[in-house]
VOPAGU-2260 file (C-alpha; in pm, 1 decimal, decimal comma):
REM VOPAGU-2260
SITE   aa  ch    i         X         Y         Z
SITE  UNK   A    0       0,0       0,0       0,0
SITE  UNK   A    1     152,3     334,7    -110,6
SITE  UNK   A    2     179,8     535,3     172,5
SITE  UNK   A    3      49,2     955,4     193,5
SITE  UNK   A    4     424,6    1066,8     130,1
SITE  UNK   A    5     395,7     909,5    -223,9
SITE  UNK   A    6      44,7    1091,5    -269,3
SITE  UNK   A    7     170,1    1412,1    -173,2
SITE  UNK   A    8     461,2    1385,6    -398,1
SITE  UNK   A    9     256,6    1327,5    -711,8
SITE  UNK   A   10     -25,8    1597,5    -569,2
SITE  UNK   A   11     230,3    1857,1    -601,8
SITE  UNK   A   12     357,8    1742,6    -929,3
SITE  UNK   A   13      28,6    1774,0   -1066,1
SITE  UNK   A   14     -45,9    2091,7    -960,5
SITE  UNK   A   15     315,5    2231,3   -1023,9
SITE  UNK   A   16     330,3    2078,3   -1341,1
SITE  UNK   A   17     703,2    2036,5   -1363,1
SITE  UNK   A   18     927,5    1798,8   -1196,6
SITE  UNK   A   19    1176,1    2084,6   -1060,2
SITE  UNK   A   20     893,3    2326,7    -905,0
SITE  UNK   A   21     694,0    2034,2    -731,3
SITE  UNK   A   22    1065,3    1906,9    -601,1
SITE  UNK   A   23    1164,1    2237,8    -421,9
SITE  UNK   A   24     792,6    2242,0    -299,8
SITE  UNK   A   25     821,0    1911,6    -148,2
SITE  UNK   A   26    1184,5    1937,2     -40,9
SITE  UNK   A   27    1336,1    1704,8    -205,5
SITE  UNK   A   28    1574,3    1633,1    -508,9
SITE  UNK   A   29    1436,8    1598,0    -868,2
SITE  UNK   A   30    1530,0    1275,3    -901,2
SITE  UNK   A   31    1395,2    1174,7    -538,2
SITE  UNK   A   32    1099,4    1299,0    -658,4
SITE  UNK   A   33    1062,7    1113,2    -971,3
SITE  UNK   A   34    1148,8     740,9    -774,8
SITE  UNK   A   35     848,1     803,0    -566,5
SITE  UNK   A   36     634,2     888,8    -845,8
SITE  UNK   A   37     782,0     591,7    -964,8
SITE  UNK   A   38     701,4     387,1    -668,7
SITE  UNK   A   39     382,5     490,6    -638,1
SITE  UNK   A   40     274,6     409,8   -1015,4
SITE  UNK   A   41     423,1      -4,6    -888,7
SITE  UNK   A   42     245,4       0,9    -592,2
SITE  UNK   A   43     -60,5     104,0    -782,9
SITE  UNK   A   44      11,0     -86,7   -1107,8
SITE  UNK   A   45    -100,5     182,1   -1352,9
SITE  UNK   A   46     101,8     437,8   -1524,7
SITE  UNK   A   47       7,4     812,8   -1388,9
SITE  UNK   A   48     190,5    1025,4   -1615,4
SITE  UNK   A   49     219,0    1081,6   -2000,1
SITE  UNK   A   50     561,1     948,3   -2088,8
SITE  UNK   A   51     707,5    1117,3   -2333,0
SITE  UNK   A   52     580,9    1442,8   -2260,7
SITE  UNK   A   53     696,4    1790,3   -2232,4
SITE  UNK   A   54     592,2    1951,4   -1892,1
SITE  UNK   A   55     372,7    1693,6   -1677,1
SITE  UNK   A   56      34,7    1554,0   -1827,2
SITE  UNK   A   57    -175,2    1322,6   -1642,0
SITE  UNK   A   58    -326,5     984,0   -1786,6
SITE  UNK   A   59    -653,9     903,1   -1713,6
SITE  UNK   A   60    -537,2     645,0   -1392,8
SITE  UNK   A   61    -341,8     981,0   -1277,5
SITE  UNK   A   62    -659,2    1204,9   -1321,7
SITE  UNK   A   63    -878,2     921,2   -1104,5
SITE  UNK   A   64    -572,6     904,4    -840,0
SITE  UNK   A   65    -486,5    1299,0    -845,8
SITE  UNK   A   66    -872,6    1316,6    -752,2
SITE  UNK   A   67    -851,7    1049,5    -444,0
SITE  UNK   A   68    -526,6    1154,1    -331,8
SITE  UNK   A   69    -685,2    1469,1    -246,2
SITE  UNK   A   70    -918,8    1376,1     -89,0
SITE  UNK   A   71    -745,6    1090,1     129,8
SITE  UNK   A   72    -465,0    1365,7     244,5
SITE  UNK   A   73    -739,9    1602,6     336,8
SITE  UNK   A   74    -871,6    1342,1     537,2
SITE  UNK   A   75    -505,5    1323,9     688,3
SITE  UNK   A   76    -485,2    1695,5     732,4
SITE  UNK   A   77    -837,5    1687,9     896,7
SITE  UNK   A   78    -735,7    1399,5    1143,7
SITE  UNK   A   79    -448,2    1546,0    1242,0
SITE  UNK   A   80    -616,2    1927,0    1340,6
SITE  UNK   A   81    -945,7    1731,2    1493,0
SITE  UNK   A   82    -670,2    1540,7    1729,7
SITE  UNK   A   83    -456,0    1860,8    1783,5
SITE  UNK   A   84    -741,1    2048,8    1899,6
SITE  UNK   A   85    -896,3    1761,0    2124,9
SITE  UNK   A   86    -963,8    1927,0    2466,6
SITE  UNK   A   87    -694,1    2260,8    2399,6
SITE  UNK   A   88    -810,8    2516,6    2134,3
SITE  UNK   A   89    -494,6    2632,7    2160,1
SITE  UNK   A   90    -374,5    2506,8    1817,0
SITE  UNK   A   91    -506,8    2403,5    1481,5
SITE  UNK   A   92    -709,8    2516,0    1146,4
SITE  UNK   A   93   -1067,6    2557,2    1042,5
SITE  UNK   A   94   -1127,0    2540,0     645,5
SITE  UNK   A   95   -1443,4    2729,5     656,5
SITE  UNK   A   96   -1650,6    2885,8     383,8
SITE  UNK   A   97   -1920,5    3119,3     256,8
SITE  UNK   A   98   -2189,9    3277,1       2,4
SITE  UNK   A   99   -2118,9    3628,5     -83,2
SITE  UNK   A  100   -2442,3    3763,0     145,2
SITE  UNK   A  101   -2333,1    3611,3     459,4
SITE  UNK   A  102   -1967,6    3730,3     382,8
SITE  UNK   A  103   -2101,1    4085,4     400,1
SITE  UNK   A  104   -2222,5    4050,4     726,6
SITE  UNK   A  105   -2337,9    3753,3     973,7
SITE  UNK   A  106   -1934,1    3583,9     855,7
SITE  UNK   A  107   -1726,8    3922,9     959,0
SITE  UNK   A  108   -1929,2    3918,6    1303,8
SITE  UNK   A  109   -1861,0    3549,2    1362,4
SITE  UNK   A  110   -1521,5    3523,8    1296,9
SITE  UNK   A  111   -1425,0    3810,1    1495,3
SITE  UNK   A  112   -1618,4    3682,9    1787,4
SITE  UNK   A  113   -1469,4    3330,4    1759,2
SITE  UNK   A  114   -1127,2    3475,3    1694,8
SITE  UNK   A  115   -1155,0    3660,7    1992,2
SITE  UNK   A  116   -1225,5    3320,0    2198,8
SITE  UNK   A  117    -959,2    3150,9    1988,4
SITE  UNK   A  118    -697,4    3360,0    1905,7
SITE  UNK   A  119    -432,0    3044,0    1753,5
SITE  UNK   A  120    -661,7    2907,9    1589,9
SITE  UNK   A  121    -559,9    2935,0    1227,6
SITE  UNK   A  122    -908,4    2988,5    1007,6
SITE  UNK   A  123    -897,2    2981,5     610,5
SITE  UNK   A  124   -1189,9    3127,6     487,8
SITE  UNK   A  125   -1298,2    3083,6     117,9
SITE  UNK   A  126   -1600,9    3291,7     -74,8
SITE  UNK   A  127   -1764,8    3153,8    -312,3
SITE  UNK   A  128   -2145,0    3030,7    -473,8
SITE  UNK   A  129   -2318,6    2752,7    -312,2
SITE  UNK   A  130   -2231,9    2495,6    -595,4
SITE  UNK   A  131   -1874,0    2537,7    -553,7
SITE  UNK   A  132   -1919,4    2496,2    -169,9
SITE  UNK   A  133   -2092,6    2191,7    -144,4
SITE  UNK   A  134   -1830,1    2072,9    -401,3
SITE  UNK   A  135   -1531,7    2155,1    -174,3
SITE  UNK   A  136   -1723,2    2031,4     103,4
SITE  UNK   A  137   -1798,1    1679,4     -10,4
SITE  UNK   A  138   -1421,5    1666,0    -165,1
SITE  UNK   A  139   -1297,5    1723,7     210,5
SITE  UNK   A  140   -1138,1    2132,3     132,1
SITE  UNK   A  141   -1382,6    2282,3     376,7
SITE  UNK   A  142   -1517,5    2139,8     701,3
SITE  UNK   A  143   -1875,2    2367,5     682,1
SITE  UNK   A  144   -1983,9    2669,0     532,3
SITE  UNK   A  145   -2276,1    2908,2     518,7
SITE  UNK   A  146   -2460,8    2962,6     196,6
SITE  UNK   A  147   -2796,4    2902,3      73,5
SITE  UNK   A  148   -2959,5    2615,3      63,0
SITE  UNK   A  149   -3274,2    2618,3    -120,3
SITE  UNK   A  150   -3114,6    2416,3    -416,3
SITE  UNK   A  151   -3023,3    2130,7    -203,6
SITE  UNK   A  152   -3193,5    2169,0     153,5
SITE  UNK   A  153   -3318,7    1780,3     145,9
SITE  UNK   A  154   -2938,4    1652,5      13,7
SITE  UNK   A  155   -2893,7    1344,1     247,9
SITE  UNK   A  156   -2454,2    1395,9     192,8
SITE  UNK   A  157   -2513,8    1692,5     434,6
SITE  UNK   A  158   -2607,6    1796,3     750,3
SITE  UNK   A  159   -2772,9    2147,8     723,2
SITE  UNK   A  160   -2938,1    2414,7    1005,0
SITE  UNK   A  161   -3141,5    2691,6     852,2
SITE  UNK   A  162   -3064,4    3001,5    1014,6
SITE  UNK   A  163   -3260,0    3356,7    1029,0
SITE  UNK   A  164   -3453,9    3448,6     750,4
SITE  UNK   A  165   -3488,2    3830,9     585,4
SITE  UNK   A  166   -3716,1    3967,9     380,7
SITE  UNK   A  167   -3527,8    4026,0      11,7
SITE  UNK   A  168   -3503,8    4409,5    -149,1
SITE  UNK   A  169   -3388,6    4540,6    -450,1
SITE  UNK   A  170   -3175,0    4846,6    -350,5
SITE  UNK   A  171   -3027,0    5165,0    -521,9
SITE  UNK   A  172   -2817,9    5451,7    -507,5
SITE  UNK   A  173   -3030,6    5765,4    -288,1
SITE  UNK   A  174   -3102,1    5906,6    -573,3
SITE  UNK   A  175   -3222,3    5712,2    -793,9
SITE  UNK   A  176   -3471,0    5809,1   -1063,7
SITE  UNK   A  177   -3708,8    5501,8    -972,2
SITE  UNK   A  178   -3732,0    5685,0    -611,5
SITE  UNK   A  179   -3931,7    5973,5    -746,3
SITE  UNK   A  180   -4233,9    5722,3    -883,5
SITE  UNK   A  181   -4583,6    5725,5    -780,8
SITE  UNK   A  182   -4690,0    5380,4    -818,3
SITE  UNK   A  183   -4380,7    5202,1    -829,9
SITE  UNK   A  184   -4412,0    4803,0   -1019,9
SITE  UNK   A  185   -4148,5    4553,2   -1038,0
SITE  UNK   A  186   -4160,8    4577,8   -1405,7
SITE  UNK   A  187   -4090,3    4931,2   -1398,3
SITE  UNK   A  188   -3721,5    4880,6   -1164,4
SITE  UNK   A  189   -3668,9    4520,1   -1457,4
SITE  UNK   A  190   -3654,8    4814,8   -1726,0
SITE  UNK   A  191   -3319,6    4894,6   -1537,9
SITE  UNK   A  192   -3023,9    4656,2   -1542,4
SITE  UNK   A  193   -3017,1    4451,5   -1300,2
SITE  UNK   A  194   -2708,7    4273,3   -1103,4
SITE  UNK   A  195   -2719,7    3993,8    -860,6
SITE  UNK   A  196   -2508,4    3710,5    -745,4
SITE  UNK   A  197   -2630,7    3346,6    -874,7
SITE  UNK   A  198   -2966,5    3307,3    -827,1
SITE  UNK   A  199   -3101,5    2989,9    -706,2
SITE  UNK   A  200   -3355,8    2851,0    -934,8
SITE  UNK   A  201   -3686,9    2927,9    -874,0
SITE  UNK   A  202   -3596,9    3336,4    -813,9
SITE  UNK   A  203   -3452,6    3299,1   -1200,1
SITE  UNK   A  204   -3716,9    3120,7   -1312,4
SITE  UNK   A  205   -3952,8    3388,0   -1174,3
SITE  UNK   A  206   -3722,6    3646,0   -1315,8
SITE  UNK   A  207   -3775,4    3514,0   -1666,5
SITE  UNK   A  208   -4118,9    3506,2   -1618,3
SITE  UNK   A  209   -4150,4    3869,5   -1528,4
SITE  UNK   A  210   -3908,2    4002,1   -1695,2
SITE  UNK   A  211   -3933,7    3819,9   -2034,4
SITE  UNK   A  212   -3563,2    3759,6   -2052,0
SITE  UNK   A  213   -3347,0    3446,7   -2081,8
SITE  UNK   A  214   -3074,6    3595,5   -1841,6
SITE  UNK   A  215   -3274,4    3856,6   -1621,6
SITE  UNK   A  216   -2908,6    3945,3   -1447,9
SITE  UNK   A  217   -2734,8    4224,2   -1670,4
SITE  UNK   A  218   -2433,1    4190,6   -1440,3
SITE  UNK   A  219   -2369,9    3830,7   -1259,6
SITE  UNK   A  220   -2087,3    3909,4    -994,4
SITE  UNK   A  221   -2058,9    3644,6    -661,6
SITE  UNK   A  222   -1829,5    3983,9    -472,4
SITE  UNK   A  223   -2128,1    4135,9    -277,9
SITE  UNK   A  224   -1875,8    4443,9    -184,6
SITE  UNK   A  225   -1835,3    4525,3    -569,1
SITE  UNK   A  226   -2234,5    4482,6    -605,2
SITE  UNK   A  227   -2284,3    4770,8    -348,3
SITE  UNK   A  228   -2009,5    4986,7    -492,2
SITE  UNK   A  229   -2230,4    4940,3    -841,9
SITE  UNK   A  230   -2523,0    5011,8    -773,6
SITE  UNK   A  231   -2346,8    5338,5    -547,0
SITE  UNK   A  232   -2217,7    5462,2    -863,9
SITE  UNK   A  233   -2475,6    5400,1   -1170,5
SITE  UNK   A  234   -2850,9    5347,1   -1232,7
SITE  UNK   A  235   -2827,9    4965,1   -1168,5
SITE  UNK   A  236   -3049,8    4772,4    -939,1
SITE  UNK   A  237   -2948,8    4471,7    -741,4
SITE  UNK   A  238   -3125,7    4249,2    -492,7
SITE  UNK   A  239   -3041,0    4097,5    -152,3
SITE  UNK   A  240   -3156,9    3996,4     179,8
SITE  UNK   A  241   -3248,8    4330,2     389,1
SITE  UNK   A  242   -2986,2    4241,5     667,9
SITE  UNK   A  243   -2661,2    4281,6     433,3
SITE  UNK   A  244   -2792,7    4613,9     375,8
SITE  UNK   A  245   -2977,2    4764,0     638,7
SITE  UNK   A  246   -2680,2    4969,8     764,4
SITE  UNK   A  247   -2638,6    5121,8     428,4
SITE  UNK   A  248   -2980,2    5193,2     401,3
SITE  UNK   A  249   -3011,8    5338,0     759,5
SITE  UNK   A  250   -2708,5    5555,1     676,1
SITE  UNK   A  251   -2826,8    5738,4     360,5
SITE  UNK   A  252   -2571,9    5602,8     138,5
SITE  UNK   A  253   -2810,4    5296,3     -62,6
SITE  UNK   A  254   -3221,4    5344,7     -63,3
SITE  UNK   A  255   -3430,0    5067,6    -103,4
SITE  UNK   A  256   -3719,6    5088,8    -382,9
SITE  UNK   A  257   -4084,8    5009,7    -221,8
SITE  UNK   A  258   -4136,2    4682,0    -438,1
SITE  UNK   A  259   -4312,4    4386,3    -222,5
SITE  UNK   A  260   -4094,9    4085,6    -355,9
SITE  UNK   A  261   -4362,7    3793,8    -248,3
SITE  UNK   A  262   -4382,9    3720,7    -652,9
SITE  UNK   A  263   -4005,4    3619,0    -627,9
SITE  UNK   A  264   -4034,8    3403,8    -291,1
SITE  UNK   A  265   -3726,0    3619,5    -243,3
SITE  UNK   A  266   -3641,0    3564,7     109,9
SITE  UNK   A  267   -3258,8    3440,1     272,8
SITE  UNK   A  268   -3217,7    3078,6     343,6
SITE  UNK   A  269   -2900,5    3089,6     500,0
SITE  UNK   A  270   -2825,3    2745,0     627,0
SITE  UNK   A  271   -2493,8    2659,0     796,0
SITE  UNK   A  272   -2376,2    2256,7     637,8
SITE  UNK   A  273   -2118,5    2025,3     732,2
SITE  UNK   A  274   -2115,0    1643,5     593,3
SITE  UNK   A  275   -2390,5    1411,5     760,1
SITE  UNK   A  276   -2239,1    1142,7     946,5
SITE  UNK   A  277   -1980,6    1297,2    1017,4
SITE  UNK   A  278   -1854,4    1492,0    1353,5
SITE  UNK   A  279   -1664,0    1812,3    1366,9
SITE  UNK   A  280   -1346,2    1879,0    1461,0
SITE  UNK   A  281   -1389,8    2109,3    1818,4
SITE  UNK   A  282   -1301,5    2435,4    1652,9
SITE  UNK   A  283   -1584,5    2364,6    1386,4
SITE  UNK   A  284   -1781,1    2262,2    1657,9
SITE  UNK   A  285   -1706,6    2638,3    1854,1
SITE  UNK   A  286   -1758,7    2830,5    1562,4
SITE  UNK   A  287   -2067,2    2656,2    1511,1
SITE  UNK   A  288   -2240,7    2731,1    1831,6
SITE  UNK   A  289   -2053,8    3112,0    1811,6
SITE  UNK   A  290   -2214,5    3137,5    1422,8
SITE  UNK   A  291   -2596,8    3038,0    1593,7
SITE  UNK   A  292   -2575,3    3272,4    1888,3
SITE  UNK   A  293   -2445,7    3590,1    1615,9
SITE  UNK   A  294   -2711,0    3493,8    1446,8
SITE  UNK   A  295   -2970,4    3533,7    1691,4
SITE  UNK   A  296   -2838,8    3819,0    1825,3
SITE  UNK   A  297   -2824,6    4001,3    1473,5
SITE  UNK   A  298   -3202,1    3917,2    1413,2
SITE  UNK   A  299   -3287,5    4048,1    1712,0
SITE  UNK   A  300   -3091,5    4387,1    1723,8
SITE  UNK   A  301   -3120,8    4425,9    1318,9
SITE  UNK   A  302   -3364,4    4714,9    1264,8
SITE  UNK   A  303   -3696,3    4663,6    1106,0
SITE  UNK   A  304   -3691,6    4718,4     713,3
SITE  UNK   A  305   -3698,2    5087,2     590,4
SITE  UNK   A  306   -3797,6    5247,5     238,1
């Protein structure tokens, strides 16, 4: 059985993609480095690379092992924390990640409370849509995250608890030509681009339907800070839940058009998901039951919605 040296080896030739870069990454001499890629392609019986080949291609075996060997030395890393951290918080990692609206808000207020508790404890934090999250999840790169869930709330491969909900918006600069209206319809503010993170299903689907478009986003950006700035700056429209930007709104510096968005079942569904079955390492476990309590707090001191 090959054992996780070997794996790492060839990991970091694959991503390296040269025999001299993943050698100086791994520490070791070039042709160290090739006898345990070597070694490992015996133990294995397959060939992993491309042979002749300038640079480093993978064949298909090396593809289906690059994939596994990921995983399996996540696994290691994962083992190792969970036991490091085992009655002393005093050490350790936690691969954590997040949708763009909790990253503007609920995630900031977390971490810095949890940080506070925990000050060694090392936390990676990684922004992204909810597809790519439950991807990293389930192939071990993040131990939970908090992102919506509607797409995949009944998934049995995780474990997920909803958290607060908001009522959705679609907000604007103060001064805003759509501000001045009468009678203001949704079809009215979908004659003005519109920009959004990915939208789960059914809110697209009901975008289509309303608006009559294919793509109803004009801009599709997943960096919720670079939204805001937008829509600061220009005549687009964007949408979100009211709590990542109720402070803006309170302040003056985004407005919030009078548009009841019941049509678009556009509420959050913020869920924080780990993998069912299995347990969490203690500092998961911490910043778990720090995450709920924020939470709770937030809902309750968050002002009610303005327009």
């Amino acid at each position: 059985m090959n054992d996780l040296r070997q794996l790492r080896h060839f990991v970091a030739l694959a991503e390296h993609g040269h025999f001299a870069r993943a050698a100086t990454a791994v520490n070791l001499s070039q042709p160290a480095l090739s006898r345990s890629i070597q070694a490992l392609e015996s133990s294995l019986d397959c060939q992993l690379l491309e042979r002749p080949s300038r640079g480093v291609s993978l064949t298909a075996h090396g593809q289906l092992v690059l994939e596994h060997a990921r995983r399996l030395l996540a696994g290691s890393r994962a083992l190792e924390n969970a036991v490091s951290q085992l009655g002393n918080l005093q050490t350790g990692e936690l691969h954590l990640g997040c949708g763009p609206f909790p990253a503007a808000r609920l995630i900031p207020q977390a971490l810095g409370k949890f940080s506070g508790s925990f000050p060694k404890v090392r936390v990676q934090l990684i922004i992204d849509d909810w597809r790519s999250l439950r991807r990293r999840l389930l192939n071990d790169e993040l131990e939970l995250y908090v992102a919506d869930i509607r797409e995949y709330s009944s998934d049995p491969q995780l474990c997920v608890t909803p958290l607060q909900q908001y009522p959705g918006v679609i907000f604007c600069r103060p001064d805003h030509p759509l501000l001045s209206a009468d009678a203001l319809e949704l079809s009215a503010a979908l004659d003005y681009p519109l920009a959004g993170t990915s939208l789960p299903a059914t809110i697209n689907q009901s975008l289509q339907s309303l608006s009559g478009r294919t793509h109803p986003l004009t801009i599709e950006c997943d960096n919720f800070m670079v939204l805001k700035a937008l829509v600061s700056t220009s005549d687009v429209l964007s949408m979100a839940p009211w709590d990542v930007v109720a402070e803006e709104v309170l302040s003056g510096s985004l407005a919030v058009l009078d548009i009841p968005l019941e049509r678009l079942a556009q509420r959050s569904a913020y869920a924080l998901v780990s993998r069912s079955g299995r347990s969490l390492s203690p500092a998961a476990q911490a910043f778990s039951m720090q995450l709920q309590e924020v939470d709770q707090h937030h809902a309750r001191q968050l002002p009610a919605q303005k327009t």
